[in-house]
C-alpha positions in Angstrom: 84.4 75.2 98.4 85.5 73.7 101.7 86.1 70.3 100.0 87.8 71.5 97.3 90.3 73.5 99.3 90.9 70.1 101.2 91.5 68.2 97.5 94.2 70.7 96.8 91.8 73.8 95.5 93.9 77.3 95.9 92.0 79.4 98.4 89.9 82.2 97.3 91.3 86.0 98.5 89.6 88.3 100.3 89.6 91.6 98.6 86.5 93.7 99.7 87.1 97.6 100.8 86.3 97.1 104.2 88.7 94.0 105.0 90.7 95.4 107.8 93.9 93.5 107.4 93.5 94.2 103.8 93.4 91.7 100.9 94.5 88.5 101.8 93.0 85.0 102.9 91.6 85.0 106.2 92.5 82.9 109.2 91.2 82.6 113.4 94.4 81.5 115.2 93.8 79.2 117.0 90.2 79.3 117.2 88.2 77.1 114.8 85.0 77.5 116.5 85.1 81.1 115.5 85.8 80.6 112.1 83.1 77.8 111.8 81.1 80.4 113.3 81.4 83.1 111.0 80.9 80.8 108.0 77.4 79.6 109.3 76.5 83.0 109.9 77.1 84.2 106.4 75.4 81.7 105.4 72.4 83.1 107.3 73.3 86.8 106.6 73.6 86.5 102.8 74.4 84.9 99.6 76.8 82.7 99.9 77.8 79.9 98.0 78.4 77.6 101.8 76.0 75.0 101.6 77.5 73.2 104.7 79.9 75.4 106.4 82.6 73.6 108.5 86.1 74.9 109.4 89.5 74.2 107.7 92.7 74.3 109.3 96.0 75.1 107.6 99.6 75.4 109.1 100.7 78.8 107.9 104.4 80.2 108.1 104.1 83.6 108.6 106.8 85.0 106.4 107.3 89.0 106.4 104.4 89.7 109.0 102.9 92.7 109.8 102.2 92.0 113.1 99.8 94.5 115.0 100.1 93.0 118.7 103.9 94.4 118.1 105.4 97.9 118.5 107.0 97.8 115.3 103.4 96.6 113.3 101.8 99.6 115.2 104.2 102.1 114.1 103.9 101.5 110.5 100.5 101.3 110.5 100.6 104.4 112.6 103.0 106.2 109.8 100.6 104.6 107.2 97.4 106.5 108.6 99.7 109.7 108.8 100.1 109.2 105.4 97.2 108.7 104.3 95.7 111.5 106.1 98.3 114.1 104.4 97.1 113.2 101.3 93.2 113.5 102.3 94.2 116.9 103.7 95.7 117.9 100.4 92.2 116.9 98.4 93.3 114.4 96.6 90.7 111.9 98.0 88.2 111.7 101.3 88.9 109.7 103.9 87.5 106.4 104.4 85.7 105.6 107.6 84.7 102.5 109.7 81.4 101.9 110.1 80.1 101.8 113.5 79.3 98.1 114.4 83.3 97.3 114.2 83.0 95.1 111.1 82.9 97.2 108.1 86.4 98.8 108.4 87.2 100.8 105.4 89.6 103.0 106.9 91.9 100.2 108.8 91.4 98.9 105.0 92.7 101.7 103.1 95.4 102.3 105.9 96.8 99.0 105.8 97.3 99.2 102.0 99.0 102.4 102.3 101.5 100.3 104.6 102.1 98.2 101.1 102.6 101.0 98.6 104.9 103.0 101.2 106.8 99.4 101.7 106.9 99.2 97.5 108.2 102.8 96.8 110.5 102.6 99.4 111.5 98.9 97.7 111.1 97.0 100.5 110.1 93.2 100.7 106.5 92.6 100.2 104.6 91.5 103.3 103.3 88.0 103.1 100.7 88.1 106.2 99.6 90.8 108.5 98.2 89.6 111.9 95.8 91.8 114.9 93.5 91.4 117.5 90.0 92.1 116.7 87.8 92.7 119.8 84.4 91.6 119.0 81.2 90.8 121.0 79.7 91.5 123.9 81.7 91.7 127.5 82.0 88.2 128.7 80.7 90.0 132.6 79.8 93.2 133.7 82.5 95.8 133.3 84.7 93.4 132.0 87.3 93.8 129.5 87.0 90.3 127.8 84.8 90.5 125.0 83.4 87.0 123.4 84.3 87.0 120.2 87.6 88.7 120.4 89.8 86.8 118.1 93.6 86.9 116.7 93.1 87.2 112.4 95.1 86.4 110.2 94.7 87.9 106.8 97.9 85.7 104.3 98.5 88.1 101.2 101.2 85.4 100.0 99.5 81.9 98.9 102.8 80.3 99.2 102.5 80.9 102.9 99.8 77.9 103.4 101.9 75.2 103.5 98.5 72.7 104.3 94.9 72.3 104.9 93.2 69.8 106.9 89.7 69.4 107.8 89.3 70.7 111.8 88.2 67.4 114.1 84.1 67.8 115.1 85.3 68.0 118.7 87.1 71.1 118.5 84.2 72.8 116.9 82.0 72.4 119.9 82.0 75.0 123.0 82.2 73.4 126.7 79.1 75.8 127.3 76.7 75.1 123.9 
């Protein structure tokens, strides 16, 4: 898939309940070791159609970004869950949850798509991207609060955001310490 992204293939979206910036293609700023990471261990974990995972990088223009590392992205996420719990409350559905291990966020899921319909009904612009910190891993040293795999993501909900793709250099996928 990789290769055919590079030759000018539109990327595949993301749109699995538990994608916790929502449905979108998915992007490690500035981190391609992480991504090239996470592709060799799905293909260890399960089916997946990566025969020979490497990393792609893409210049991306952020657009109208929900941006979580801001005050602003918090608060509407923050009135988004609100939201979204009223309406649980009121019976109209259960409320999703997040599993335990951090990765299979259905609730962040479902709250970040309450952010779009309240954008839509209020007829607001569309968001193009939406952009948080995901703290992931172990601590990198006793009681620290760096954790190894923490990671900026990226989730792009607007195609015409990706304005090109290049294959990441070899060098830049190796770790000082591997």
């Amino acid at each position: 898939m990789g290769e055919r992204i590079l030759k000018g293939e539109s990327f595949k979206q993301s749109n699995n309940d538990y994608d916790w910036l929502g449905p979108g293609i998915y992007f490690w700023e500035a981190n391609p070791l992480r991504g090239f990471d996470f592709a060799r261990e799905a293909k260890k974990r399960r089916t997946s159609d990566i025969r020979r995972p490497f990393a792609i990088g893409a210049v991306i223009s952020l657009g109208g970004c929900l941006d979580l590392t801001t005050t602003a992205g918090v608060e509407q996420v923050r009135t988004a869950y609100r939201t979204l719990a009223e309406l649980a409350a009121a019976g109209r559905f259960k409320l999703p949850q997040n599993a335990g291990d951090g990765l299979l966020r259905r609730l962040d899921c479902a709250v970040i798509q309450m952010v779009h319909t309240i954008r839509a009904d209020r007829g607001e612009q569309p968001i193009d991207a939406v952009k948080g910190v995901f703290i992931e891993g172990l601590p990198v040293y006793k009681g620290s609060g760096f954790y190894e795999r923490t990671h900026i993501q990226i989730a792009v909900r607007n195609p015409d955001c990706i304005k090109g793709v290049f294959r990441v250099p070899q060098a830049q996928l190796r770790s000082i310490n591997r």
